[in-house]
C-alpha positions, 0 to 999 in steps of 0.5 A: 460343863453345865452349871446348876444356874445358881447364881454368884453374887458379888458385893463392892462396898463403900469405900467411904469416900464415894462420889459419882463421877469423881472417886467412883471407878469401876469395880475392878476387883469384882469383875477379874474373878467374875471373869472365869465363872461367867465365861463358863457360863455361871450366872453372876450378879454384881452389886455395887454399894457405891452406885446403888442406893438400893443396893439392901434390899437388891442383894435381899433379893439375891440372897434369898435365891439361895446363891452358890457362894456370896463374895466381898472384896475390901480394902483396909479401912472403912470398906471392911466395916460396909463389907461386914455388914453385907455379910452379916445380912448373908449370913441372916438369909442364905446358907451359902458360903460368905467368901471374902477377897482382895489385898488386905484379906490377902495379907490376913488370911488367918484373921480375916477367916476367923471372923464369924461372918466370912467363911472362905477367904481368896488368897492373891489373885483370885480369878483361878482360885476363885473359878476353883472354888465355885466349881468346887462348892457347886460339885461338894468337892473339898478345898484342901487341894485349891491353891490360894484358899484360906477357910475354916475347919473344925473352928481353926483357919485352915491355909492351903498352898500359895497359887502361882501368879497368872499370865495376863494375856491368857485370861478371859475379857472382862465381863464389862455386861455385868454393871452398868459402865456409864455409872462408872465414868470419873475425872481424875486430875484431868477432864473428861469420862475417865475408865479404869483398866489394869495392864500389867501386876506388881512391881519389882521396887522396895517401898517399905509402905507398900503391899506389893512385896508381900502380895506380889512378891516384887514381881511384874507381870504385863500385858502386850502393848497390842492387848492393851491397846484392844482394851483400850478401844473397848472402853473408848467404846463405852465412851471414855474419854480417857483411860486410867491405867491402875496398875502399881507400875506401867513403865518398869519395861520401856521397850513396852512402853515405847511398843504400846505408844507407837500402837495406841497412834497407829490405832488412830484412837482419841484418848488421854492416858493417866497413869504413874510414874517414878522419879528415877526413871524420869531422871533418866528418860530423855526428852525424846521419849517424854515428848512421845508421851505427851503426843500420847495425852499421858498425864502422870502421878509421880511418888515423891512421897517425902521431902526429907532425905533421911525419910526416903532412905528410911522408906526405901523409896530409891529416889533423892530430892536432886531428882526431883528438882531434875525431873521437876525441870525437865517436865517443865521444859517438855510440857508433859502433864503431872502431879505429885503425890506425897505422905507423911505421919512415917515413924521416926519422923521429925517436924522438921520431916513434915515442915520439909515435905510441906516446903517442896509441895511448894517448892515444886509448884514455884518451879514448874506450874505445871506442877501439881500436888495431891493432899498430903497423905497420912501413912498408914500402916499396911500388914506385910509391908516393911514399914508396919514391923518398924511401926510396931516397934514404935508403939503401933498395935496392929487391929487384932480382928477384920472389924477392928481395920474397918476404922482405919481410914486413909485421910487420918493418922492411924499411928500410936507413936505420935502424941495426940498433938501431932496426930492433931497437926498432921491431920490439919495439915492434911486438909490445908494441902488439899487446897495447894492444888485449886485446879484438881479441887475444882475437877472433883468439886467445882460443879457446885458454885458455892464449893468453886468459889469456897476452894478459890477463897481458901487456896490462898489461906492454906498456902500461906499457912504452909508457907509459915507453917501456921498449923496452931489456930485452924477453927476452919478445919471444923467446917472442912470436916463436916462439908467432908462428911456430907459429901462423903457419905459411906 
């Protein structure tokens, strides 16, 4: 069916943490729903705040086109507040419908609508839903009968139906000839140009913290070890050195796992797979198998999340810390390359929570150097997760608009339930354990000499300061603060 040649315009924000060739992946949740429309030959154009330092003035131009609809994507947080922005620059120069999508507008459908500045809101996985209602807003078609839609009528927000998920293996290639991909590369906890692809959705895991059983309803969805694998060569095409597989969860099908190893050696393909991985399943995997993902260049992100017992029961994680000192020990003797992740600032958690959480981020590290630590996270309360119903009865008052989630922030303490003394602490914490990992700190920063030798100097300070929970007196936590905002710029 022939198009009206106007075009779709597409915008990713900052995220606020943007740095070429570190956090800057591709824009994923742009190019999934642009896959339909530009295969039945719509014209889309992507742009990308975080690679173009022009990105004003190219989506002034593309506004004034007069396009078919404008399209935002956001997490929650500090992305919400640089979308909003666009659009209130839509709003100023086209009459086009402002259409926003992705988890959080997801899971505040009815919210995210009533924002005077977006009009449509995708609901769930957009690609069908959102071909849908291009083919409708391109024919003047009502959207009552597209599923997975949220918009305005007569001043009220107006839900339709929930979509069923999509098969992935039916849907179309992405259109990687939309953006430039060599803007794209990035190194991730190992070195080399690293691409981003998705292999499989959702996960069928209880975390109380996580999006998942509200937006995916706790199912998984994959795609054939084979597709994947031609996926891959797609990228390694373009260059990559290293595929990140950014999915909730790869290995809750082993026999897929197995299937897509043996086929990612068969193709003779050169490259390191990133992805991650639970405890649980690690406990229980033989060394056989984890020594066919080292032959693979697997590197792993395993969730450990706390080291309190009571917390992981209260979070519903799955996992208890025996398994991870077992797990921590059979890495260790396989070789296999891993880090872990971790959070804190949970409700109800003690001192003695955190001061146990900080003490197995070591502990780890003592057993198996070959272990590392991502930077203790600060938990933040997500809408339809678990966790956020058991923070609002602990004081948290959720944003009651989209702009008042844009200033919730990742690396923060976004709880009510603390004082602000241990809002103050938990956040100190934060940065010191950024440096009990000095190798991935210097893969994001030690191109710059200065920073190298600054992030060698201060390891040693910020592990004895967790060793003795020292977390009182801390004026350079001032200077880390500021070379973040200069080099986070968003």
């Amino acid at each position: 069916m022939p198009t009206s040649g106007r075009d779709i315009v597409l915008f990713y924000p900052s995220t606020g943490i943007d740095v070429a060739g570190s956090t800057i992946s591709l824009p994923l949740a742009l190019l999934y729903p642009a896959s339909l429309p530009h295969a039945h030959g719509y014209p889309v154009q992507i742009i990308d705040q975080r690679v173009d330092p022009d990105w004003r003035q190219h989506l002034t131009t593309a506004l004034q086109r007069q396009p078919l609809c404008f399209g935002v994507t956001a997490m929650t947080g500090a992305q919400i507040g640089h979308g909003l922005e666009a659009s209130r620059l839509a709003r100023s120069l086209t009459r086009a419908p402002i259409v926003w999508g992705g988890v959080h507008a997801s899971l505040l459908p009815e919210q995210t609508a009533s924002d005077p500045d977006v009009d449509i809101v995708v609901v769930g996985e957009g690609e069908r839903t959102f071909f849908e209602l291009v083919q409708a807003l391109e024919h003047g078609t009502p959207l009552h009968d597209i599923p997975g839609l949220c918009f305005k009528q007569d001043g009220k927000a107006l839900l339709t139906p929930s979509r069923a998920f999509e098969r992935l293996d039916e849907l179309p290639d992405l259109p990687y000839e939309l953006v430039d991909v060599r803007q794209y590369f990035a190194e991730s906890y190992i070195r080399g140009r690293t691409l981003s692809v998705v292999t499989g959705r959702g996960c069928p895991h209880l975390c109380g913290f996580c999006y998942n059983r509200a937006f995916n309803k706790s199912t998984f969805r994959k795609r054939g070890a084979h597709q994947i694998v031609e996926a891959i060569r797609e990228l390694v095409a373009f260059g990559a050195e290293n595929v990140f597989f950014c999915d909730d969860i790869f290995f809750s099908d082993k026999r897929r796992a197995e299937d897509f190893c043996h086929a990612l050696l068969d193709s003779g393909l050169q490259v390191g797979i990133l992805t991650n991985c639970r405890i649980d399943y690690l406990d229980r995997y033989d060394d056989d198998f984890l020594r066919l993902l080292k032959k693979c260049r697997f590197y792993l992100s395993i969730g450990v999340e706390t080291g309190s017992a009571r917390m992981l029961e209260l979070i519903r994680k799955g996992i208890t810390i025996d398994q991870v000192h077992r797990v921590n020990a059979k890495l260790a003797r396989v070789g296999l390359d891993f880090n872990y992740t971790f959070m804190g600032g949970f409700p109800t958690e003690t001192w003695a929570d955190i001061n146990q959480t900080v003490d197995l981020m070591l502990q780890v590290r003592r057993d198996n150097p070959r272990a590392l630590t991502t930077p203790l996270k600060v938990f933040t309360p997500l809408p339809g997760t678990e966790l956020y119903d058991l923070a609002m009865e602990h004081g948290f008052k959720p944003p009651q608009t989209l702009q008042g989630w844009a200033r919730y922030s990742h690396n923060l303490a976004n709880f009510q339930w603390g004082s602000p003394r241990d809002v103050q602490l938990l956040e100190r914490i934060s940065w010191f354990t950024c440096f009990l990992d000095e190798q991935q700190m210097q893969i994001l920063f030690g191109k710059n000499p200065l920073l190298r030798g600054a992030i060698s100097a201060y390891a040693r300070v910020a592990r004895l300061r967790c060793q003795h929970h020292a977390y009182r007196f801390t004026p350079e936590v001032a200077v880390m603060r500021a070379v973040y905002g200069r080099l986070y710029q968003g």
